[in-house]
N, C-alpha and C positions, 0 to 999 in steps of 0.2 A: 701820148707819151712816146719817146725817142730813147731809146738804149742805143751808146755807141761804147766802140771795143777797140782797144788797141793792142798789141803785142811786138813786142822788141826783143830783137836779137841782138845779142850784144858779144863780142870779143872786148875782155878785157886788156887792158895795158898791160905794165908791168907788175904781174899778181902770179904767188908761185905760192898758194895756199889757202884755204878755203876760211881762215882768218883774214885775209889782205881782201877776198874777195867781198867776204860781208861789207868790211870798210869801203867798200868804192859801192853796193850795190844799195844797201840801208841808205845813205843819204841822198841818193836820185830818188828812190820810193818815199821816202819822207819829203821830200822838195816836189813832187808830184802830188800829193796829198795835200801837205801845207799851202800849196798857191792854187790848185784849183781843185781843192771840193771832190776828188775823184778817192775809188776804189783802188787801190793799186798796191802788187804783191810779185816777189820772186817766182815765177811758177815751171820753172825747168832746167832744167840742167842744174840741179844742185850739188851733186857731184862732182862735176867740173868746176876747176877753178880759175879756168880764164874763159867761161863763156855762162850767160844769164840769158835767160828771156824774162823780161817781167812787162806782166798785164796788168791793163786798166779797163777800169769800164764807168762811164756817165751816163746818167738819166737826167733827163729835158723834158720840160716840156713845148722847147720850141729847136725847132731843125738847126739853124741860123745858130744860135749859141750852142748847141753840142758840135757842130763841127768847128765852132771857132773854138771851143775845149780843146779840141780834140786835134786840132792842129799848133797850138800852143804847146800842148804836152809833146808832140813829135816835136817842135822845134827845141824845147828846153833839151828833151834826152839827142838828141842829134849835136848840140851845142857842148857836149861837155865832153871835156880836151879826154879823160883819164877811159873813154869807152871807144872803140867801133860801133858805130850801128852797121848790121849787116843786112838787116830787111826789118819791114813792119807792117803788120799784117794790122788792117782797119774794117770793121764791121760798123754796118749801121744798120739799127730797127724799129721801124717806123709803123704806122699804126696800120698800115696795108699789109704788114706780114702777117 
């Protein structure tokens, strides 16, 4: 079994409230969920309204597809015009941990 992890830093666009913020941040975690099968959720800076991390995490049981997950999802959230990615932290856990 393969556990991998992602987390993203995000600066949002033009967002001045933690209403406009939901709106931009709900439907990347829902578009991340809906296309690949992953865990994924807002997990910091929720008080900020122009900046989100939101995490994910895939279970595999084969290397080869959690990292092709897992590099799908950085590319989908890296793709969307209305976000900065500012870093992204990637974990992977494989049965020799």
């Amino acid at each position: 079994m393969y556990v991998g992890t992602l987390s993203f830093d995000l600066l949002l666009g033009d967002v001045r409230s933690l209403k406009e913020k939901r709106s931009v941040v709900r439907p990347i975690v829902a578009e991340l969920q809906r296309k690949y099968a992953v865990s994924a959720a807002e997990v910091d800076h929720m008080d900020l309204y122009r900046r989100a991390v939101i995490g994910l995490a895939v279970v595999s049981g084969d290397a080869a597809h959690l990292t092709d997950v897992l590099d799908r999802c950085e590319r989908l959230v890296a793709g969307r015009p209305e976000v900065e990615l500012l870093s992204v932290r990637r974990r992977f856990h494989g049965e020799d941990d």
